[in-house]
N, C-alpha and C positions, 0 to 999 in steps of 0.2 A: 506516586503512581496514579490515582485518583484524578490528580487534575489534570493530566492527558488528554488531549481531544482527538480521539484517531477517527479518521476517514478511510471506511471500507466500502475499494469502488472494484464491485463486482455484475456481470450482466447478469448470475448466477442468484437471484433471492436465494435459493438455499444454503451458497457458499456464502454468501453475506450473512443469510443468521448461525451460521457455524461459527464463522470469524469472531460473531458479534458476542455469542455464550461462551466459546474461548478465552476472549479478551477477557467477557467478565469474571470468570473463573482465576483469572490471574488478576485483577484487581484493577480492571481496567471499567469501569461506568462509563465515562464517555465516550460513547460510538457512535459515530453517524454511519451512514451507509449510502452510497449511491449506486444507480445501475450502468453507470456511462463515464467515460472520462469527461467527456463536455458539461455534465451537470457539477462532478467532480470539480472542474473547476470553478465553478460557483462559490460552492465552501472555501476553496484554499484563496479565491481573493478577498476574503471576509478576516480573514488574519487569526482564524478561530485553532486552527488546526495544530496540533503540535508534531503530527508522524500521518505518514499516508502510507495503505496496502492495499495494494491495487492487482488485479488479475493481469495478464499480459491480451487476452484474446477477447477483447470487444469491438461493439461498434455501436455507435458511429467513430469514434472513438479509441483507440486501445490503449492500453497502459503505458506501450513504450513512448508515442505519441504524447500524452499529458505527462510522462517523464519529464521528457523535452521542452515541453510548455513550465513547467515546475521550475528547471534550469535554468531556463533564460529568464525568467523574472525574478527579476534582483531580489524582490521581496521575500521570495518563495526559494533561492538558490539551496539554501541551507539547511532544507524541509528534511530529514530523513523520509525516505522513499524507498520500499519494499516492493519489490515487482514478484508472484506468485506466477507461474505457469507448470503443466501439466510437462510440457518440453523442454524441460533446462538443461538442452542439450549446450557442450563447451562452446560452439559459435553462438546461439541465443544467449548464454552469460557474459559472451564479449561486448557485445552487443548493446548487452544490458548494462554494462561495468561503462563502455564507452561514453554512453548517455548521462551515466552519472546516479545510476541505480545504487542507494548504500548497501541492498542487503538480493539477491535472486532467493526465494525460493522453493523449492520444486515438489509439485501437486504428487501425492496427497503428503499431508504433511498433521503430524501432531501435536497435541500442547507443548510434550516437552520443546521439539524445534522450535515453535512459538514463542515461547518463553524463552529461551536462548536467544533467536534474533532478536528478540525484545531487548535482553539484558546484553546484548553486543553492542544497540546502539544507544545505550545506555537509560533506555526506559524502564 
């Protein structure tokens, strides 16, 4: 669990350090954090990353956006990919399922869900 590298790309500092004492509570130490999907993808081409949670509402940037960027590169195809939004209305999870999102989910959310999508995609 330990050697995980998650990448939490939220515009949010505060939902980023939530994420980030979350994780660690469940035994998660490495956490990076970015505010943007364009910086985001910085880390994920560095090959560092093992699992990415990303908000859906940024900019310049948005999460479903660097999804799709995560997708199409070969390298990154296979990245488990968590999209978090306040809106996970049924068309926004299609949406999101479409792109190739492993896991939607919907703001606000707690350890235990946490920990459960965690232990679904088998982290």
């Amino acid at each position: 669990m330990a050697q995980a590298k998650i990448l939490v790309v939220d515009d949010l500092e505060s939902m980023r350090t939530a994420l980030r004492q979350a994780l660690g509570k469940l035994g998660f130490d490495a956490v990076i954090e970015c505010a943007d999907g364009a910086e985001a993808l910085d880390w994920l081409r560095s090959g560092e990353i093992t699992l990415v949670i990303s908000d859906w509402q940024m900019e310049p940037m948005d999460g479903l956006a660097l999804l799709k960027e995560v997708r199409n590169d070969a390298r990154l195809r296979a990245l488990p990919f968590i999209l978090v939004s306040g809106e996970a209305t049924p068309s926004l999870r299609a949406r999101a399922n479409a792109a190739g999102a492993s896991m939607v989910l919907s703001k606000p959310f707690g350890p235990e869900a946490l920990r459960d999508a965690l232990a679904g995609l088998g982290h």
